[in-house]
N, C-alpha and C positions, 0 to 999 in steps of 0.2 A: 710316644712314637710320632704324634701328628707333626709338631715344630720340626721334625728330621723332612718331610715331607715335601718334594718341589711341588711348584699351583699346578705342574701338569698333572698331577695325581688326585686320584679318589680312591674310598673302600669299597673294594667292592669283593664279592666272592662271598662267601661266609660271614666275615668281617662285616660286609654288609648288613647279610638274615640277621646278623644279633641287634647290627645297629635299627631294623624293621620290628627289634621283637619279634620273630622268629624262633621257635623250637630249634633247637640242635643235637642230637640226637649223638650222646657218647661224651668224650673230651674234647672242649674247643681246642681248637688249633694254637697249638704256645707262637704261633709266627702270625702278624696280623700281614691281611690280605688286600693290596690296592693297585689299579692297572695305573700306566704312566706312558699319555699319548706318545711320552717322546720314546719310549722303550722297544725294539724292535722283537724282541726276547724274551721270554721270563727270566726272571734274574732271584736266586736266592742267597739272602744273608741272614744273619743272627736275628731271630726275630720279625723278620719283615721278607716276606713275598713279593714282588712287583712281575705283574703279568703285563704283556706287552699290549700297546691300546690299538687301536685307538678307545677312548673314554667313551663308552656311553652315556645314555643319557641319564641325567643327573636329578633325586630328590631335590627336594627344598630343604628336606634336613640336611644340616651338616655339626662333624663330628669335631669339637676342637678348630673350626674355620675350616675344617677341611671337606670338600664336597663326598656325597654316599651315594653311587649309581642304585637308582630309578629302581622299583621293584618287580618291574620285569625282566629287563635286563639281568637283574641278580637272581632270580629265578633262574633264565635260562643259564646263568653261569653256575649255577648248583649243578643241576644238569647235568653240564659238561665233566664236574670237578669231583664231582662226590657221591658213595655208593647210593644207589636208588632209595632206599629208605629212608637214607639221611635228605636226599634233595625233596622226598614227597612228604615227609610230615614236616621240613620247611615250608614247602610252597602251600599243601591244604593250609595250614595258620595263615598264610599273605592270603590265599585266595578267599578263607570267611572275614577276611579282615577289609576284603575290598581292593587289596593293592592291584590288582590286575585282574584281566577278564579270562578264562580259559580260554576261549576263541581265540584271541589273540596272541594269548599262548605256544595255543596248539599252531596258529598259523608262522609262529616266527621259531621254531624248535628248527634243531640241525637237520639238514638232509644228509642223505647216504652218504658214506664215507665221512663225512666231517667228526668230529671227535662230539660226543654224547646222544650219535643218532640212533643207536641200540639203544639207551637209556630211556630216552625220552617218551616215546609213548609208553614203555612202563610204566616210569612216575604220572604221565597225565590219565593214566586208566585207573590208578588208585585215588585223585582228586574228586573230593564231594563237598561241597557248602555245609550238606546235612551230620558230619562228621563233630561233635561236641566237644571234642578232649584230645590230645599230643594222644593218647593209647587206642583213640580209635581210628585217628591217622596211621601209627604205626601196626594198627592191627589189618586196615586195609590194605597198604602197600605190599605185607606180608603174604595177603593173602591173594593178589595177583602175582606176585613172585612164583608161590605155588600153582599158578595155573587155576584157581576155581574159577566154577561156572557163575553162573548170573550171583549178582552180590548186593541187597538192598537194603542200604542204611534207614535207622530210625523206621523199621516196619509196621505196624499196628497190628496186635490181634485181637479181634473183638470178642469179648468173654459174656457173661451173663448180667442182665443186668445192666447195660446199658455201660459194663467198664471196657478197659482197653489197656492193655499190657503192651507199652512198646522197647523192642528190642533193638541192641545195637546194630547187627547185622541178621539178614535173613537170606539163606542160601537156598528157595525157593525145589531149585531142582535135583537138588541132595535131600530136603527136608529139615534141617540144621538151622539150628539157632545160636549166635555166636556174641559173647558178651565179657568184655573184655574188664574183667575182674578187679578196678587197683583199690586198694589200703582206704585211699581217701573218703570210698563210698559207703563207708561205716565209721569213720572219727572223724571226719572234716565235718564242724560248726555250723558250717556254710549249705552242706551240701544233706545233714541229718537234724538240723533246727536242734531243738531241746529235747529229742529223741534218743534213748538208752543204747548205747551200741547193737544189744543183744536183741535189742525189742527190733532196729532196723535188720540186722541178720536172719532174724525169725520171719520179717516180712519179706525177703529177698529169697528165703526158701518157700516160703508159698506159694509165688508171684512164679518160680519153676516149675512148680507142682502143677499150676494151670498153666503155662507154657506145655509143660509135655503133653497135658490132656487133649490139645489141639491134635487132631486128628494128620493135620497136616506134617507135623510135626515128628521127625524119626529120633533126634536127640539137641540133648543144648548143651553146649562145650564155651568153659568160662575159662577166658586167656587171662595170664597175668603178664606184667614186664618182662618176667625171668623166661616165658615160653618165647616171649618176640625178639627177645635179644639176640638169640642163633635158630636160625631159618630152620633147620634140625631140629629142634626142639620142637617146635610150633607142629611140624609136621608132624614128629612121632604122636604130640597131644590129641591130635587131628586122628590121628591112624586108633589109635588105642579106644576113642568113639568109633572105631568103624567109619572113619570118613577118610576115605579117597579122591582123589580128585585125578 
C-alpha cells in the first residue's frame, strides 16, 4: 500500500499502534489507516482509509519510506477512533513502553463536544505503568467501564514469615482480589522455568488459600479473556462473587 501513498501522507490511527508495537485488541482493520495534509475529508476506498490532516507530528520510524505519526498523536487518535478498550490497552503498552507521558496526555485529549471527549478520561483512568500483560490492561479498562471503586494494581500482602503475595488488582473497599487468569501462567517456558505444569497450578492454589486468609480480604475472582471480551460477562463473573459495584 505504501508506493500508492502521496509524501503528503502518513500512518497513522491504528495502522500506526501496530506500527508502535501496540496490542490491538480483536481483528486489525483489513483497511490501512493514514491522514493526508492535503485531504479536507476522510475519504474511503478498497483497502485504504485517509483521514483529513492536517499531519501531525511525525516518529522517526518510517514504514516503507513512508512517515508514522508520533505516539501521542496516535494515542489521542485511538481515542477518537475506537471503542474504549481497544484505545486503553493500546495506549497502557505505549505508555510502559515510554512513548509518551500521561500528563501530556491527559493535557492534550479532546474537549467537550469535540469527537472522543466522552472517551477519553475513560481510557486515561484505566492507564497504569504498574499493569504487566495486554490482560491486565484489558482487565482494568473493563473494570472502570463497570464503574468500581478504588482499583490498585500489583498490591502486596504481607504473609508470615517475612513472604509477600502480590496481586494483580486490589479493590481495597469491596475487599476483592482480582487476577486475571490467562493459559500462559502454567505452560509458558518463560514464565514457569523447568517447573511441572501441575506442580505450578498446585502453587497458584495455595498462594489463594493465603490470599483469602487475609482478614481483609472478602473474595478473589480470577478473570479469563473469554470474561473480558463482553462487558456482560465480566459483570455477571463479578455478580456471581457477590461483587457489585
Amino acid at each position: 500500500m505504501a508506493p500508492d501513498l502521496e509524501p503528503s501522507s502518513a500512518f497513522s490511527h491504528v495502522t500506526a499502534a501496530v506500527a508502535h508495537g501496540w496490542p490491538v485488541i480483536g481483528s486489525l482493520p483489513e483497511r490501512v489507516h493514514v491522514t493526508d495534509d492535503l485531504r479536507p475529508r476522510t475519504a474511503h476506498r478498497a483497502g485504504l482509509v485517509r483521514h483529513a490532516g492536517p499531519v501531525p507530528e511525525l516518529d522517526p520510524i518510517r514504514l516503507d519510506g513512508v512517515g508514522v505519526t508520533a505516539p501521542l498523536p496516535t494515542a489521542l487518535s485511538l481515542i477518537r477512533s475506537v471503542p474504549v478498550h481497544v484505545a486503553a490497552v493500546a495506549l497502557d503498552a505505549g505508555l510502559r513502553d515510554g512513548g509518551f507521558d500521561v500528563d501530556d496526555l491527559v493535557a492534550s485529549l479532546p474537549t467537550a463536544g469535540e469527537r472522543g471527549s466522552a472517551r477519553g478520561p475513560i481510557v486515561v483512568g484505566a492507564l497504569d505503568c504498574r499493569h504487566e500483560s495486554v490482560g491486565e490492561s484489558f482487565t482494568a479498562i473493563r473494570l472502570v467501564e463497570l464503574g468500581a471503586p478504588t482499583v490498585v494494581p500489583q498490591h502486596k500482602f504481607a504473609g508470615s514469615g517475612g513472604r509477600a503475595d502480590r496481586v494483580d488488582f486490589w479493590l481495597p473497599d469491596v475487599g476483592v482480589v482480582i487476577e486475571f487468569d490467562g493459559k500462559q501462567k502454567y505452560v509458558d517456558p518463560t514464565m514457569i522455568g523447568t517447573s511441572d505444569p501441575a506442580e505450578v497450578l498446585w502453587r497458584e492454589k495455595v498462594r489463594e488459600d493465603r490470599l483469602r486468609r487475609q482478614p481483609e480480604v472478602r473474595t478473589v475472582v480470577r478473570v479469563t479473556w473469554w470474561h473480558l471480551i463482553e462487558l456482560d460477562r465480566f459483570r455477571a463473573l463479578l455478580r456471581a462473587h457477590g461483587v457489585r459495584f
